[in-house]
N, C-alpha and C positions, 0 to 999 in steps of 0.2 A: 216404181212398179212393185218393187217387192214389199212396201207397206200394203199391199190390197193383198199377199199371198200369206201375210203374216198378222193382220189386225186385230185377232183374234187370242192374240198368243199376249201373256204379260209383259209390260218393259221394263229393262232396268236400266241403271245409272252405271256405267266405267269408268270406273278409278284408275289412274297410274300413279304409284308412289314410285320414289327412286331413295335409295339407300346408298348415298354418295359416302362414298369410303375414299380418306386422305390421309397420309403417311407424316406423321409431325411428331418430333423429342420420346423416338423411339416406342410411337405407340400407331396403334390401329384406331382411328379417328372415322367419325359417323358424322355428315352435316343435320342438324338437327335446328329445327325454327318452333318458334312459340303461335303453335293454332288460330290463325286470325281471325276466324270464322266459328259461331254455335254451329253442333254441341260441342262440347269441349274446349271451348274458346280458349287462349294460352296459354294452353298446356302442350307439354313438347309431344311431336310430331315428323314424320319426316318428310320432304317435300313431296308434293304431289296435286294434283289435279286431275280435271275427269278431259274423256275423249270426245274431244267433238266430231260434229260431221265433215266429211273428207278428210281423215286422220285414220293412218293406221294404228298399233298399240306401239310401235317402235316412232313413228312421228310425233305423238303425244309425250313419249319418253325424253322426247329429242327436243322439242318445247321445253320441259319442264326443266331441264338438265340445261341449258342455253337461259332459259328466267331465271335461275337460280345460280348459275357461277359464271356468265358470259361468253364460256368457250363452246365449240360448236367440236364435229366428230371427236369427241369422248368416249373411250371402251365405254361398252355396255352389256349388257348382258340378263334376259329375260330370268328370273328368279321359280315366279307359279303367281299361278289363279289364288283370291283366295275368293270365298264367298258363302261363309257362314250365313245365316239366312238375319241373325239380328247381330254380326261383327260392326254395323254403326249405325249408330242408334238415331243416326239424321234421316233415317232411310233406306230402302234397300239398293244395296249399291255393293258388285261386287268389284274388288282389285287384281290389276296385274302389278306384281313389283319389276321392279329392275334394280341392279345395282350397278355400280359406276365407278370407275376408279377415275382418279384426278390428283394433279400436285398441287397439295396443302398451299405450300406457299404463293403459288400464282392465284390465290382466292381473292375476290375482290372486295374488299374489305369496306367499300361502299355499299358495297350488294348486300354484305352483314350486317352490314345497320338497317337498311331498310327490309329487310327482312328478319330480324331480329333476331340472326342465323348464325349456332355456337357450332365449334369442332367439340365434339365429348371424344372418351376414349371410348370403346365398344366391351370396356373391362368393366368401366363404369357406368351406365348406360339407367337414367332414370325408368321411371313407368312412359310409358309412351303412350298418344292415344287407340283405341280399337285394337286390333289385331298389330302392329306397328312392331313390337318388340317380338314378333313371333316370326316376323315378317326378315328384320334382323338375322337374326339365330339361323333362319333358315338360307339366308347370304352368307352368313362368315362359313359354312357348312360348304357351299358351293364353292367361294373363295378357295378353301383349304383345296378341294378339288383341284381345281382348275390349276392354282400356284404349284401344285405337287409335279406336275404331268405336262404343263405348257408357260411361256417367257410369258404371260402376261403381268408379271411384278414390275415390269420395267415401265411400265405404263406410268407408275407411282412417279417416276425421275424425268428432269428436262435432261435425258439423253445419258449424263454422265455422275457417278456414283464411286462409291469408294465400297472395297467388298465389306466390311464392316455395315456401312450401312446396310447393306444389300441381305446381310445377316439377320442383322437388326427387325428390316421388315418381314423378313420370314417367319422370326422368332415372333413377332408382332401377330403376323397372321394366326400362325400355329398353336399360338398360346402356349408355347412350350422352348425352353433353352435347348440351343442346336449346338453338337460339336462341333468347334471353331476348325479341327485340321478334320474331321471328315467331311464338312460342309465345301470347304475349299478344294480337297481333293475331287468330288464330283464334278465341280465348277472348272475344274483343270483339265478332268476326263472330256469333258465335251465341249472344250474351243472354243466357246461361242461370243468370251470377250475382248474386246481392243483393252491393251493398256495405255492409256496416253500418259505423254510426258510430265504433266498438270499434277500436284499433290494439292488436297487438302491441308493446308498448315492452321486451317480455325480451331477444327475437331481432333486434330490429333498432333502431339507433341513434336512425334519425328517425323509428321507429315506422309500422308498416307494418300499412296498414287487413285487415281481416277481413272475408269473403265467404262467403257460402253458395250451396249451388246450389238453384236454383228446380225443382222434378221440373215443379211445373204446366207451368210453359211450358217445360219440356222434352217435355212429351206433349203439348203443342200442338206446338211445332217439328215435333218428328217429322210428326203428324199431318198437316202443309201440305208432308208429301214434303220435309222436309229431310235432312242428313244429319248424324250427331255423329262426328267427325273431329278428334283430336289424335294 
């Protein structure tokens, strides 16, 4: 019915890209694939696809993000509209991004070949096609947000980390070297991790204990008006 209230009006084409961000040899990683499709044909790109009918923008997200690495409820997290009126040049087609956090390592490495799907770092980040790299810039921006003020870094790990690493990805996000005793002092101030018994003996000589984050008592903390600040 609301095609007879609206026929009149022009149509356009909906985009969803997803800016899938994974945490690998101390860097901040983007999945990036080679353009299957004119214009632009294999030239890097980040994954995405348009919306179909009976889809909302977060269904379409959830497609795309499930084609592209296998795993199904993955953070996510709406980015912006874009829709410069000639941003691609196949047509007029405006996007919504997303970006996604995922562990590097559980990628499927068949999925990579058949889609001919590379980890870059986001320090090294080729030309991309359309608005794609603006699209970028404008995630690790939100990123930094979001990591500053709320646990969602944990999202990066199957459950359990070592603080170094934990560092590491921060310093990854931030684009900037963090001090090691005030970084740890914060992380002390607010409780929020398990120590387990378990050392890493691969990445570190004297073997360096493993930690998980506690949600419970992070939805207590919160709760008693605190605040989560790294």
């Amino acid at each position: 019915m609301l095609q007879t209230y609206y026929e009149n009006n022009d149509k356009f084409l909906i985009a969803v890209d997803c800016i899938i961000f994974g945490f690998q040899d101390k860097e901040l990683n983007v999945l990036l694939t080679r353009r299957p499709v004119e214009p632009l044909k294999n030239e890097w790109s980040l994954m995405g696809g348009f919306m179909e009918n009976g889809e909302s923008l977060d269904q379409a997200a959830e497609k795309i993000l499930f084609r592209y690495t296998s795993h199904k409820d993955i953070y996510m997290e709406q980015v912006g509209a874009y829709g410069d009126v000639d941003r691609d040049s196949g047509g007029r087609v405006v996007s919504v991004a997303y970006y996604a956090l995922v562990n590097a390592e559980n990628f499927n490495t068949s999925l990579a070949k058949k889609y001919d799907a590379k980890w870059l770092s986001v320090s090294k980040l080729p030309k991309l096609v359309f608005d794609h790299n603006k699209m970028v810039e404008d995630a690790i921006k939100l990123l930094q947000y979001k990591a500053s003020n709320q646990p969602i870094v944990f999202k990066f790990f199957d459950e359990k980390f070592t603080l170094t690493e934990l560092q590491d990805l921060y310093e990854a996000i931030y684009q900037m070297q963090l001090d090691k005793r005030n970084f740890r002092k914060k992380l002390s101030n607010m409780n929020l991790l398990d120590k387990l018994d378990e050392k890493d003996k691969v990445n570190s000589r004297r073997g360096a204990y493993y930690y998980t984050f506690n949600k419970e008592r992070y939805e207590k903390f919160i709760e008693e008006g605190n605040r989560f600040s790294l």
